[in-house]
Phi, psi and omega in degrees: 000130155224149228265118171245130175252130165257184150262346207243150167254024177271305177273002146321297181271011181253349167298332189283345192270316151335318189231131198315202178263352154307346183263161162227124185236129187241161193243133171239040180037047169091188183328182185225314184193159170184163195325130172314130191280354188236000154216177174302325155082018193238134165262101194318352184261336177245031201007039173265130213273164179224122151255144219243158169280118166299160158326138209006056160266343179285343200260343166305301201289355186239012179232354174269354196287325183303312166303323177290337184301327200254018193237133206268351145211166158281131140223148193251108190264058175284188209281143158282027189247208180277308174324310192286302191305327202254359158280335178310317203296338202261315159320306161300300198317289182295319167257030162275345153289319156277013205195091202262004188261106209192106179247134184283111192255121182257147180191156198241346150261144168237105179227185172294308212288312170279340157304320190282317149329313191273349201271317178291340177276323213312140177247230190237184180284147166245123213268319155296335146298304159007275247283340174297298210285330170305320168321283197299315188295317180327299185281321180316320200277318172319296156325286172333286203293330193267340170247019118359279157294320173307328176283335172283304192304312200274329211244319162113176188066108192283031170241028189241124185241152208241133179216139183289341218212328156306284177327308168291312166327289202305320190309302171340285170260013155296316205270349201273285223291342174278302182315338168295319203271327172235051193260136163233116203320171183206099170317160177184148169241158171237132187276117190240186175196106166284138186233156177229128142237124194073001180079024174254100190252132181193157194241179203227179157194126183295114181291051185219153167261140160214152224272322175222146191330313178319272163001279197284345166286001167278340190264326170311318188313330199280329193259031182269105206043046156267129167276159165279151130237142172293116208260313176201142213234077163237148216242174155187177210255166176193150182285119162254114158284159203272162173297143156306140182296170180292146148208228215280286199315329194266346163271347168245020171287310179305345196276330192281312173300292193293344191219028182026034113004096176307155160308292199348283197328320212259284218300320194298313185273332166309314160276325152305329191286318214277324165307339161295341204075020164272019170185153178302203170308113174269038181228083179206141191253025215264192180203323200295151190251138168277110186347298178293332152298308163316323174293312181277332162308318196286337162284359163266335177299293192320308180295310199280323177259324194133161165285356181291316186270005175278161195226250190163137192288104227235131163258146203237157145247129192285186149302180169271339173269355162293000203265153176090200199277016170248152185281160164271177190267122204209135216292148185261331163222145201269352192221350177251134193231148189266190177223176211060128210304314182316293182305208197038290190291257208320336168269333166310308167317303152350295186320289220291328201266341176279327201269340200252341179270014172222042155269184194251137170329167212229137214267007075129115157237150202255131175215121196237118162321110165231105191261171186209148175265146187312260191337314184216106167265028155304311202287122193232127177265158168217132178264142159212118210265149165231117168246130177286091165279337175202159210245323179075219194267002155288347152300308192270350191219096171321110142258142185260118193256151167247117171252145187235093143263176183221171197269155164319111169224168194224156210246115201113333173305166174242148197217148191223095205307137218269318176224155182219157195189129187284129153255118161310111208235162147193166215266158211219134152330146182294170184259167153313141163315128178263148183298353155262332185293338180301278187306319175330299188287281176000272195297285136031303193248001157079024181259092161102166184243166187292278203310002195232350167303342190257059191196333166258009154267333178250017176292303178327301170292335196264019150297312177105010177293311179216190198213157181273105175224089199078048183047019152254142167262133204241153202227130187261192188289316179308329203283327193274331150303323204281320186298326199266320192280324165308312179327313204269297201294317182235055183325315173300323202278332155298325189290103200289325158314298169331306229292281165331299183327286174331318175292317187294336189298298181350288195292327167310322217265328185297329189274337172092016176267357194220157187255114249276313209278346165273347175283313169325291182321312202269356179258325154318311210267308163315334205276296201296296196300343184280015177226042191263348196317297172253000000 
């Protein structure tokens, strides 16, 4: 008999059906153990962290030991990430006293072909992933646990928390929402003149702005039962390129916009599809297709749409730790579709934006107008048409274009306006962050990693930091003290560059270029020393 481990029992059974009857595949439901949930669990001097067994995994891990015992090999096939890695390691820890036979099975799909691969691949634990995730968890629990309490004494209310990556967010939609609150509107006008030809109606706009209505009104006067002539007609063809296929931040900003979805939600059900075998690994910061996977999409674009609509498996440049077997998050098979209405909506979604980033571009034509009134021929308008010469990879992936159209026109004609009329226009705030423009930014400004974004959105909310108002996130009264008092006690802990740095030491340490336990410190220390202050 041999033994296969996962953490989920969802990908348990479905690994099960893959592997003979000789196997046995068990779940050990997420972690096995990890810093004690009611103290620090840290020895400051020697960061060495004491992990604790979670509720009932000893008694999971004590009915798989009875199995390893009698199994003539192990594998522990946990998540290809730092999370996965450091449950393999606690997993190897315990059953390597009894079971010296013991293997890392790594994969990114759970299809047959990739299970049978890592078990034919299977190596050893990488010890540099562990040590990022001990690195993260470490500092994350230091932060926390240890600047925290400063917000119960100073601010009061022990449900208000300190995040290496939280913190800095909120700052985020601290700071959107004061440009708002002191954003001040501005009025502005445009001289504008509507035409009709063929039942075709467009407008021109006289190409100067002016600041108040007063302004524009003498050049309206001039146009009064003045014909147009059309002075020059150009045109010109524009490119649309297909989208990147998805990978974590851009699935769950699009899953949250389109299907209107929290990130959790969008990442929750992502994960449920890759434990079903409908979609690859969904924790990736990667865009690359697997070649042979791309041939075949792109021979299902072909059968289904014309040979017109195939595009080309296109190179993205990745991060530098994206490099290698991992992949975008991308459908695993084209015929097998999951059930339950959300996974469905979500998976489609998947289908259409990986089948749309190996489409053929998608074709535009821009057409630009430039009129003048007979009377002042100074004053020069300009119209302008968009037209779909060809729709490309916007047939498999829906976006929204406004095409303007415009009538058969000739560069000398004369034309004559149904109107001519000052438009009030004023300049508007930036909007709230919505929870994808947010991870968006995030991920943008190198704060924090994809897998940890939907857990610092929905931390933020389940805090009492903002509230969902219309699919914005709104910063209540507490966020805007808590945000002004970090600032002040802890600046580096705020600061987004500190912020980032920390993440990249992370990925040194994931690369085996830093050694985890001086980056925890010196990055505690910068953090801690800047509130030695008071």
């Amino acid at each position: 008999m041999k033994l296969f481990i996962v953490e989920s029992p969802t990908k348990a059974k479905t690994i099960a059906k893959y592997l003979g009857n000789d196997w046995v595949v068990k779940a050990t439901l997420g972690h096995i153990k990890d810093l004690p949930e009611n103290e620090l669990g840290i020895d400051l001097e020697t960061l060495e962290p004491r992990y604790v067994w979670l509720k009932g995994k000893r008694k999971i891990l004590d009915s798989i030991k009875r199995l390893a015992k009698r199994a003539k090999k192990i594998y522990i096939g946990t998540d290809p990430d730092r999370e996965g890695e450091a449950i393999a390691y606690f997993i190897k820890e315990e059953l390597s006293k009894i079971n010296r036979y013991l293997y890392r099975a790594i994969f990114y799909e759970v299809t047959k072909y990739a299970i049978l691969k890592a078990v034919e691949t299977s190596g050893d634990i990488n010890l540099n992933l562990v040590h990022a995730q001990f690195a993260r968890r470490i500092l994350d629990r230091l932060i926390g646990y240890r600047l925290s309490p400063f917000l119960w004494r100073d601010l009061g209310g022990r449900g208000l928390s300190v995040g290496r990556v939280q913190s800095p967010a909120l700052r985020l939609i601290v700071e959107r929402e004061r440009q708002i609150q002191g954003f001040k509107r501005r009025k502005y006008y445009y001289l504008k003149v509507e035409f009709e030809k063929n039942g075709v109606s467009f407008f021109a706009v006289l190409n100067q702005r002016f600041e108040k209505a007063s302004n524009a009104e003498p050049y309206l006067k001039k146009l009064k039962d003045v014909m147009f002539v059309v002075k020059q007609i150009a045109k010109n063809t524009q490119k649309e390129v297909p989208p990147k296929p998805f990978n974590t931040v851009s699935l769950q900003a699009e899953g949250s916009r389109k299907l209107g979805l929290s990130v959790d939600n969008v990442q929750k059900i992502a994960q449920r599809l890759y434990e079903d075998g409908h979609i690859t690994y969904p924790r990736t910061d990667s865009y690359r297709i697997n070649k042979q996977k791309a041939e075949e999409f792109m021979s299902f674009i072909e059968k289904a749409y014309g040979k017109e609509y195939v595009g080309k498996l296109r190179s993205y440049r990745d991060k530098p730790l994206a490099q290698g077997a991992h992949e975008c998050i991308r459908p695993t098979n084209l015929n097998k579709k999951p059930r339950g209405e959300l996974d469905l909506k979500l998976w489609h979604l998947i289908t259409s934006r990986t089948l749309a980033s190996l489409s053929s571009d998608a074709l535009r034509e821009k057409t630009i107008v430039k009129l003048y009134p007979l009377t002042e021929k100074d004053l020069e308008f300009v119209a302008e048409g968009l037209k779909t010469l060809f729709d490309g990879w916007t047939k498999l992936y829906t976006t929204e274009v406004k095409e303007k159209p415009l009538p058969y026109l000739e560069e000398g004609e004369l034309l004559k306006p149904k109107r001519a009329y000052i438009e009030e226009m004023q300049t508007e705030p930036p909007p709230r962050y919505t929870e994808g423009t947010l991870v968006k930014t995030l991920e943008r400004l190198g704060i924090g990693r994809p897998s940890t974004y939907a857990t610092i959105v929905k931390t933020l909310k389940s805090r009492g930091y903002v509230i969902v108002d219309r699919g914005y996130l709104k910063p209540t009264e507490i966020a805007f003290r808590v945000v002004d008092y970090l600032t002040e006690r802890f600046p580096k802990l705020m600061d987004y560059t500190f912020t980032k740095d920390m993440e990249d030491h992370l990925d040194y340490v994931e690369e085996g270029k830093e050694d985890w336990k001086l980056v925890v410190i010196e990055s505690y220390r910068k953090v801690l020393n800047e509130s030695n202050k008071g």
